[in-house]
C-alpha positions in Angstrom: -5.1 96.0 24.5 -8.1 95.8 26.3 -9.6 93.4 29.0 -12.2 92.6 26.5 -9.6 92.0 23.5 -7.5 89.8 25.9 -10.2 87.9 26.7 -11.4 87.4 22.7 -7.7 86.7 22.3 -7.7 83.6 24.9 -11.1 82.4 23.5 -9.8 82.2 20.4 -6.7 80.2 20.8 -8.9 78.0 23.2 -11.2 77.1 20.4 -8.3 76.2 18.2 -6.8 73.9 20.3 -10.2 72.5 21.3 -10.5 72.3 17.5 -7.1 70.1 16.8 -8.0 67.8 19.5 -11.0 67.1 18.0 -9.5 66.0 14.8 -6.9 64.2 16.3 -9.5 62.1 17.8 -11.8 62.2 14.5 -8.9 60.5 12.9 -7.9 57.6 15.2 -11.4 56.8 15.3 -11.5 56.4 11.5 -8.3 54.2 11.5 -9.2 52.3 14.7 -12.6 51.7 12.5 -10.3 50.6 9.4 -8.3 48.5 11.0 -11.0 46.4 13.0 -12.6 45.8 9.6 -9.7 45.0 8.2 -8.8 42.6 11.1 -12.8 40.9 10.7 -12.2 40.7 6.7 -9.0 38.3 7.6 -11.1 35.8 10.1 -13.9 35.4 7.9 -11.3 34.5 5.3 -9.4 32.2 7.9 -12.5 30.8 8.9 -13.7 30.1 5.2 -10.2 28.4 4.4 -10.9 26.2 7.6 -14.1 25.0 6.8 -13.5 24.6 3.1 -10.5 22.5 4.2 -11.8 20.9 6.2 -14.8 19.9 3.9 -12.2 18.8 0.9 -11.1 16.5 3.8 -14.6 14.9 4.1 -15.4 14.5 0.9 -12.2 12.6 0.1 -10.4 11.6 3.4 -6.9 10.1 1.8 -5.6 7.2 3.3 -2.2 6.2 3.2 -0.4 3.9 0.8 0.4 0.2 1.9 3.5 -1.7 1.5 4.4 -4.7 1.9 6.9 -7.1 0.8 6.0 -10.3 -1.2 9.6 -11.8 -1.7 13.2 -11.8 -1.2 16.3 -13.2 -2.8 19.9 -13.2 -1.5 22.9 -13.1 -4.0 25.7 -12.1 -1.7 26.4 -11.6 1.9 29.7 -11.9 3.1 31.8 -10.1 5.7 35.8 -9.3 6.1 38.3 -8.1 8.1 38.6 -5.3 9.1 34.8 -5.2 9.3 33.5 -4.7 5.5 30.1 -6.6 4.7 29.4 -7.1 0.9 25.9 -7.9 0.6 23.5 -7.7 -2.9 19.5 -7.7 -2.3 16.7 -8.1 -4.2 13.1 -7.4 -2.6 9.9 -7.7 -4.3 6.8 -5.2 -2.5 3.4 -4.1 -3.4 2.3 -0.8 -2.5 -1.1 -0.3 -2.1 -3.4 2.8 -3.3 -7.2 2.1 -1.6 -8.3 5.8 -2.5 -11.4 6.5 -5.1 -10.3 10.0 -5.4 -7.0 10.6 -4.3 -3.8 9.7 -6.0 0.1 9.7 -5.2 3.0 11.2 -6.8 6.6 9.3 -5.0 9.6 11.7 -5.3 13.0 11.1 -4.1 12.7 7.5 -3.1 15.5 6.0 -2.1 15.3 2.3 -0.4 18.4 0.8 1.6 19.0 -2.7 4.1 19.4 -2.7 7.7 20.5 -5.3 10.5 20.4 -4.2 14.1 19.6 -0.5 13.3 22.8 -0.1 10.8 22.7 -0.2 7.4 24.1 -3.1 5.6 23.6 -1.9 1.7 24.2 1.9 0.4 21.2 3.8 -0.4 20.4 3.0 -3.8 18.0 6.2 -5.6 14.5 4.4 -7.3 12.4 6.7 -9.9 10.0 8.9 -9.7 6.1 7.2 -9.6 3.0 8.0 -10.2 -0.2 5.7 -8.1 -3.1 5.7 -9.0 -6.2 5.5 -8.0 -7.7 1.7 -6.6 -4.6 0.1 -8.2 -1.3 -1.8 -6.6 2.2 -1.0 -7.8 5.3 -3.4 -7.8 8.6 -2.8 -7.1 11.5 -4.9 -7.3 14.6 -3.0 -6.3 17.8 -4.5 -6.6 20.0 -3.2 -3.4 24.2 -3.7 -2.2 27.0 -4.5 -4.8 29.1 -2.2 -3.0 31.1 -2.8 0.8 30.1 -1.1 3.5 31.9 -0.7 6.8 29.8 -2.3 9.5 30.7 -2.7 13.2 31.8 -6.1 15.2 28.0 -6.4 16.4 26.6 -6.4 13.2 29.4 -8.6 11.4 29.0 -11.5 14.6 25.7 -11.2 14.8 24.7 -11.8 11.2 27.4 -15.1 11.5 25.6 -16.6 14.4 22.1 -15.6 12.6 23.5 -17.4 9.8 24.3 -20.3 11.4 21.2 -20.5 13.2 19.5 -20.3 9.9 17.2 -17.3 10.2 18.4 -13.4 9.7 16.3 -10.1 10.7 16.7 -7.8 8.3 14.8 -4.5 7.3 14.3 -3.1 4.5 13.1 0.8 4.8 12.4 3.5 1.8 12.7 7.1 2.5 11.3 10.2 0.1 8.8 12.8 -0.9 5.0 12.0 -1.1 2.3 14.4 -2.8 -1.3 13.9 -2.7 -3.1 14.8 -5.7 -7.3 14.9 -6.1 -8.6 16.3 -9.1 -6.8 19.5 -10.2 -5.7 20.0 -6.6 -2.0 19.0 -5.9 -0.5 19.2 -2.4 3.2 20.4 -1.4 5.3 17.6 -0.7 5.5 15.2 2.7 8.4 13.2 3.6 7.4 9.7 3.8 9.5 6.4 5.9 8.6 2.8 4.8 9.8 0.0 7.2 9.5 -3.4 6.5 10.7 -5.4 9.4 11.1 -9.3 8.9 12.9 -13.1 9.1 14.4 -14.5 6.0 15.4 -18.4 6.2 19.2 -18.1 5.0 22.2 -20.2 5.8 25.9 -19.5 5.4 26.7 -19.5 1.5 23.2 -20.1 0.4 22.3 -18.0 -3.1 18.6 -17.2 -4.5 15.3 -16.6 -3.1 14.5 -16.7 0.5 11.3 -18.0 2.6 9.8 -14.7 4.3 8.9 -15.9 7.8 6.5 -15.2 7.8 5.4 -12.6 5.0 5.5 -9.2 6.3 3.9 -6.0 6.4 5.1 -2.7 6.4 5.1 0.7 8.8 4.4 3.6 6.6 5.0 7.3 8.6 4.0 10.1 6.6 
């Protein structure tokens, strides 16, 4: 082989290797290029979702529901030994629905009585409701029947509150809220109800019970 014929040899297999490098780098350009466009397609998108959101929020801003209760009775409430309280319940509330556009769907609810943070009356399961728009619902659960096992605080303290004439009690409801606006329906939000407040009641009394004075309600959604 010649000088000449080595040197056409070496010039060729330069130029092929020249020649994959340059694909090579033809190529990641054209995916780098896909994959930024691909990457700007899903902000715009983002960003549309955002400010659509945010304008469905606007237009109908929900508030939240408002409860509050209206009256109380008291058919039983006595404690034994070993610590057992028996206690039945009735409470009367409104809840309140002050959206134009927005309604609720309840799921789940389940309302139960506390005294000094521990419950007093087993969960008892209410059905499923629909709120409407501008309009006020009323519930009148019926709660207790059953014993529970309460500790020494709560069994003493509900004696001298008896005695004294004047029990705190609290009534809370716990479930599944949905928000519905037109044909748009949202996943579901866990909702607490408290309603903290002072019932006139002595030792042995039965029936309805002055609310001192009538309370409102903590809604957490």
């Amino acid at each position: 082989m010649t000088h000449d014929e080595m040197r056409c040899g070496e010039g060729g297999s330069d130029d092929k290797v020249v020649g994959s490098r340059r694909g090579r780098y033809y190529y990641s350009v054209k995916e780098y290029g896909q994959g930024r466009t691909i990457c700007t397609f899903l902000i715009a998108f983002l960003v549309l979702l955002g400010i659509t959101a945010l304008i469905v929020w606007l237009v109908y801003r929900p508030h939240n529901p408002k409860f509050s209760v209206v009256s109380a009775a008291i058919f039983d409430l006595n404690s034994t030994s070993p610590p057992f309280l028996s206690a039945t319940m009735q409470f009367t509330l409104t809840t309140r629905n002050s959206n134009k556009r927005v309604s609720f769907f309840y799921d789940q609810l389940s309302a139960f009585v506390s005294y000094k943070n521990q419950a007093i009356t087993p969960p008892v399961l209410l059905p499923p409701l629909y709120h409407e728009t501008k309009s006020t619902v009323v519930l009148s659960p019926v709660l207790g029947g059953a014993s529970v096992p309460v500790s020494p605080e709560v069994s003493n303290g509900l004696a001298m509150d008896e005695a004294y004439g004047v029990v705190s009690l609290r009534l809370v409801l716990l479930g599944k809220l949905r928000y519905k606006a037109g044909a748009i329906r949202t996943g579901r939000y866990g909702i607490y109800v408290k309603c903290d407040m002072l019932v006139g009641l002595k030792k042995g009394f039965v029936g309805r019970v002055p609310l001192l004075p009538s309370p409102g309600c903590k809604v957490d959604i």
